[in-house]
N, C-alpha and C positions, 0 to 999 in steps of 0.2 A: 570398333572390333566386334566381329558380330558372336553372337553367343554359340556355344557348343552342347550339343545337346549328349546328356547320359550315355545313348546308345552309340555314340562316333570313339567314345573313351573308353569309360570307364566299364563299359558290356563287353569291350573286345578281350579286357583281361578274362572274362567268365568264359569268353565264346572261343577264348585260346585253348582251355579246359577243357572245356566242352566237348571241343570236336577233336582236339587230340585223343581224350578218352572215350569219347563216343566209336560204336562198331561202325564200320563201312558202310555208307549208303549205296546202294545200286539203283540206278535209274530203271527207269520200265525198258526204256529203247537205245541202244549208245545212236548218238549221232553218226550222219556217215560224214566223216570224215578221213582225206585220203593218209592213211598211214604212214607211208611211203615216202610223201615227199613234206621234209620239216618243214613247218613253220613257226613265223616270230611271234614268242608268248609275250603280252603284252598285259600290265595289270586288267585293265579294261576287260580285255577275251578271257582271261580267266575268270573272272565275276560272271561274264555272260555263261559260259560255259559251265560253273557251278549252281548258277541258280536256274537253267534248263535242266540240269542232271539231277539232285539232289530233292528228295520227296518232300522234305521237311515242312516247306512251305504249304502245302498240298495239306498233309497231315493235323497243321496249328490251323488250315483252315478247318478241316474237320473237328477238329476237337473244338472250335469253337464255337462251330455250328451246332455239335450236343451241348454244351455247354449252356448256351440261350437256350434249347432248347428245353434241357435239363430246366431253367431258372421260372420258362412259363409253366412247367409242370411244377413245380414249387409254387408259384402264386397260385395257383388252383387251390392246390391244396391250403394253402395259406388262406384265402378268401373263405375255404366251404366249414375254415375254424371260428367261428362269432368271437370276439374277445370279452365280453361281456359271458360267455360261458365257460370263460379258462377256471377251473377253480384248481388246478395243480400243477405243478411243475411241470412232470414231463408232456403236460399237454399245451402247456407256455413255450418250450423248448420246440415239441413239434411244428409249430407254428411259426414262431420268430428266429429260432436258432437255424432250422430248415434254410428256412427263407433265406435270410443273413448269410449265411454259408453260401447257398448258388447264386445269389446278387455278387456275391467274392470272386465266384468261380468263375463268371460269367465275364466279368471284369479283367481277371486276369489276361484268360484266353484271349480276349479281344487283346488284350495290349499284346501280348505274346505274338500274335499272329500280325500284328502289324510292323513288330520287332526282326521278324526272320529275316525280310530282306536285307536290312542290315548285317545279322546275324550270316547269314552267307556273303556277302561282302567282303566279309572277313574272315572268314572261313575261305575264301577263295583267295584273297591277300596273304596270308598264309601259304597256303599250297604256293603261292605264286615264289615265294619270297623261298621257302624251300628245295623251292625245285632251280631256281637262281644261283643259292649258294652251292648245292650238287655242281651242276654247270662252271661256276666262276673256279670250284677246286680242279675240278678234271683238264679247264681251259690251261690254267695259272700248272698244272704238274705237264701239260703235254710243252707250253711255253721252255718250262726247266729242261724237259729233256734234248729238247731242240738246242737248247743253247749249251748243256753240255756235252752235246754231238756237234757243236762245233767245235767245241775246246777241243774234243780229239782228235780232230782232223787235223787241226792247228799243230797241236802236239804230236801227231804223227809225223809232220810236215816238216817239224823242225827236228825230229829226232833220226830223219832219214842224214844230214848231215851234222850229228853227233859223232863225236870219234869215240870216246867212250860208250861203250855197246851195253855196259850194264847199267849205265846211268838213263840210257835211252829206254831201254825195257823196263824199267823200275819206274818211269815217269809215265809210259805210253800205260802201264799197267794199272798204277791209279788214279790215270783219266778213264779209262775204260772199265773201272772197277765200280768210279762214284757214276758212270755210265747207264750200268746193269740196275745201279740203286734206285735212279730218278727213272730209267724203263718201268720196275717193278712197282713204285709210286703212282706211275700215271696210268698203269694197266688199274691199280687198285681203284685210283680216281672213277674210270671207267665205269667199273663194275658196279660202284657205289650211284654212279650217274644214272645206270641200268637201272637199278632199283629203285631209285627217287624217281623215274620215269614208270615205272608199273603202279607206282602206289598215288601219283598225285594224277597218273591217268584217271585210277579210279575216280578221282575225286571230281576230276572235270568230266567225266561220263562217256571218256573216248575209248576207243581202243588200244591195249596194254603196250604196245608196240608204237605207237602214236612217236614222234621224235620231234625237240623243239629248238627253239632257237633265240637268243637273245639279242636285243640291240644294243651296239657299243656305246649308246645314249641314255644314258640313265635319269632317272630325274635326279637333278643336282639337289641333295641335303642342305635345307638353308641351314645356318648358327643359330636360329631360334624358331619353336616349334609356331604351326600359323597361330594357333589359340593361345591367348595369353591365360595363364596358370589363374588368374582372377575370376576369368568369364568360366572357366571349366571349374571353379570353386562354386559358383553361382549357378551352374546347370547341377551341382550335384544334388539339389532340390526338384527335380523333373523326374516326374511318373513311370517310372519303368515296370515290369510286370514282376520284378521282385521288390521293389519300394508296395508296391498297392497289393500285397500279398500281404507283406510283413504290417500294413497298417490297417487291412481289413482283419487280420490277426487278431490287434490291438481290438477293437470294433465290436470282432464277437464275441471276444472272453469279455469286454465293458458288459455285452448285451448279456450274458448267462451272469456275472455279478450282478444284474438290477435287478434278473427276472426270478434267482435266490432268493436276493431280497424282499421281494414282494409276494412271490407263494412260498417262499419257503423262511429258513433263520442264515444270514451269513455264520452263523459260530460252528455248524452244524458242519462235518467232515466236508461233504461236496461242497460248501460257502468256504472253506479255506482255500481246496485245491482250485476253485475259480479264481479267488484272490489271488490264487500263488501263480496260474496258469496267465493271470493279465500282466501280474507283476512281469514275469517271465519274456512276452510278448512287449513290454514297452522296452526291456531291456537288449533283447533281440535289435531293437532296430536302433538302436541307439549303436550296439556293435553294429551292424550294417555300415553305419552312418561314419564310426571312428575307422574301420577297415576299407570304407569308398576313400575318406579325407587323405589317410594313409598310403593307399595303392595311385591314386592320382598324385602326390606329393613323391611316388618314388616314380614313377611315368617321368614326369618332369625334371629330376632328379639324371635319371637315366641316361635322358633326350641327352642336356647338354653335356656331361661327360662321358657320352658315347660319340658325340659330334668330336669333341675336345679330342677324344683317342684317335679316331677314325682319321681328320686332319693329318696331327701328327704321326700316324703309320703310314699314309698316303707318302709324308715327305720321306718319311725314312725310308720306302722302298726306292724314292726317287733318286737320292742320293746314294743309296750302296749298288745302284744300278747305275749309276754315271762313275763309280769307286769302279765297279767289276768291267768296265769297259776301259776303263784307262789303264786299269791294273793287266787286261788281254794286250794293249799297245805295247804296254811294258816288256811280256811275257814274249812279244812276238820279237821285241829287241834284243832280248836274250838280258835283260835287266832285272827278271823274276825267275822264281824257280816255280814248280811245278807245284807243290804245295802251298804256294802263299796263293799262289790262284785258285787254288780249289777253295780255300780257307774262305777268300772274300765270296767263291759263289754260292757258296753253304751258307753264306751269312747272309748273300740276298733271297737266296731261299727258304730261310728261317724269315725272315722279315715281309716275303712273301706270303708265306703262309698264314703271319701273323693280320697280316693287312685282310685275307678274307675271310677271317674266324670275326675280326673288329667289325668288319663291315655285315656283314650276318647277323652279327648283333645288334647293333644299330638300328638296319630295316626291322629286325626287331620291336623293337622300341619304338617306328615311325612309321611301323603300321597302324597304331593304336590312334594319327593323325588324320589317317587316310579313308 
């Protein structure tokens, strides 16, 4: 089983954060792209699409490029200090804490900026899977309507030879009542689809009006994620730009406790709060360390009783959908009344609903694989 590295997991939870709370990127240029006529969003093209669009990548290079930069202008300084002339403190700190600090800096940046692509990866996984479930609700209420615009038809059809004339209107009346309900449903669906289409436009760098389209081919959800929970326990030790943050941390409050020590007294106010500032710093990443263990053990957690749910709402739509078909045969024998048919469609439609709130969540959860 091959290993999984920090940034495929346990980053996409921060990078969910991240860019949900992060402001709007805007590209310098939107791509031309024909608006007009839809096409199929496929995880693939929205990766490409967000990492031409979104600056970030551009920017971590920037910053990294000061950053080194920043770090030889610190060796400079660092070199034109003799050590053999330090006789105080802050001219120990000028020299070594300086220094220590932009080798940190310098470090980071680099890892960060090799991190983005990932970072948008997922970030585009996201959008992708957002804008998925918009789509699968509006798809799954225009379905409902259609099918309760047959029931009326149905119901019309047999209520033209009704002899009882109030029984006829009483029944046409609340097919055509639960009618109006599942219209108003699927307009809302709409609406909501409109919107998740302006906003993950943005994100892929298209124009707002862009329209898209899904394949009735999904990737099938295996029963277990690829990565076995062991090898992603064992990547939770790899370098990422907040591990060599939190341990260069550690590094220079060591370095301001020895360099106390040796021009100055530890007992002395600033010897405590360095003390207390390293103390602080080892304990930092040890929370790091118990909050990664923890967020990947609920990853995992997640996966397979979101598989386990998703399954079993797949079959229960399956089933009150072969119930509400048998129960129409019924209806059409005159063996049902009008209200037990509605009852069972309400019920595939609760179960409908439910199946793409499950499955939502899910990708959820199995993007953090991807």
């Amino acid at each position: 089983m091959r290993k999984v590295s920090l940034n495929s997991i346990l980053s996409v939870i921060f990078l969910t954060f991240f860019f949900c709370s992060s402001p709007p990127s805007f590209a310098t240029e939107i791509p031309s792209i024909d608006a007009a006529s839809p096409e199929i969003l496929t995880i693939e093209r929205a990766i490409e699409l967000v990492k031409a669009a979104d600056p970030e990548l551009s920017i971590a290079r920037l910053n990294a490029e000061n950053d080194e930069l920043n770090m030889r202008l610190a060796n400079m300084e660092y070199r034109l200090i003799d050590a053999d002339s330090i006789e105080t403190l802050a001219l120990a700190e000028q020299k070594y804490i300086s220094k220590a600090q932009s080798d940190l800096n310098a470090r980071v940046s680099k890892l960060y900026n090799e991190m983005v692509p990932g970072a948008l990866r997922a970030k585009a996984i996201i959008s992708y899977y957002d804008l998925l479930d918009a789509y699968n609700e509006k798809e799954w209420k225009k379905q409902r309507y259609q099918r309760v615009d047959e029931l009326a038809v149905i119901a019309k059809e047999m209520a033209r030879g009704h002899e009882n004339t109030r029984t006829k209107e009483e029944d046409t009346m609340q097919v055509e009542t639960r009618l109006a309900s599942t219209q108003v449903e699927w307009l809302e669906a709409e609406r909501r689809w409109a919107e998740a289409k302006i906003k993950q436009n943005e994100t892929f760098g298209v124009e707002a009006k862009k329209d898209w389209l899904f394949s009735s081919e999904q990737d099938a959800a295996t029963e277990n994620p690829p990565i076995t929970f062991e090898d992603a326990v064992a990547s939770l030790a790899t370098d990422t730009s907040t591990r060599v943050q939190k341990k260069g941390d550690i590094q220079v409050a060591q370095l301001r406790v020895n360099l106390i020590s040796k021009y100055s007294i530890l007992s002395t106010d600033p010897g405590k709060i360095a003390r207390n500032n390293l103390e602080k710093a080892n304990i930092e990443i040890e929370k790091m360390n118990r909050a990664n263990f923890y967020a990947l053990y609920s990853i995992y957690q997640s996966y397979e009783d979101g598989y386990k749910l998703l399954q079993t709402s797949k079959s229960a739509v399956k089933l009150a959908s072969e119930n509400y078909t048998k129960m129409i045969a019924q209806f059409k024998q005159g063996l049902l009344g009008t209200a037990e048919v509605l009852q069972a469609e309400q019920d595939l439609a609760h179960l409908e609903n439910q199946y793409v709130e499950v499955e939502h969540s899910f990708n959820q959860v199995k993007l953090n694989f991807q």
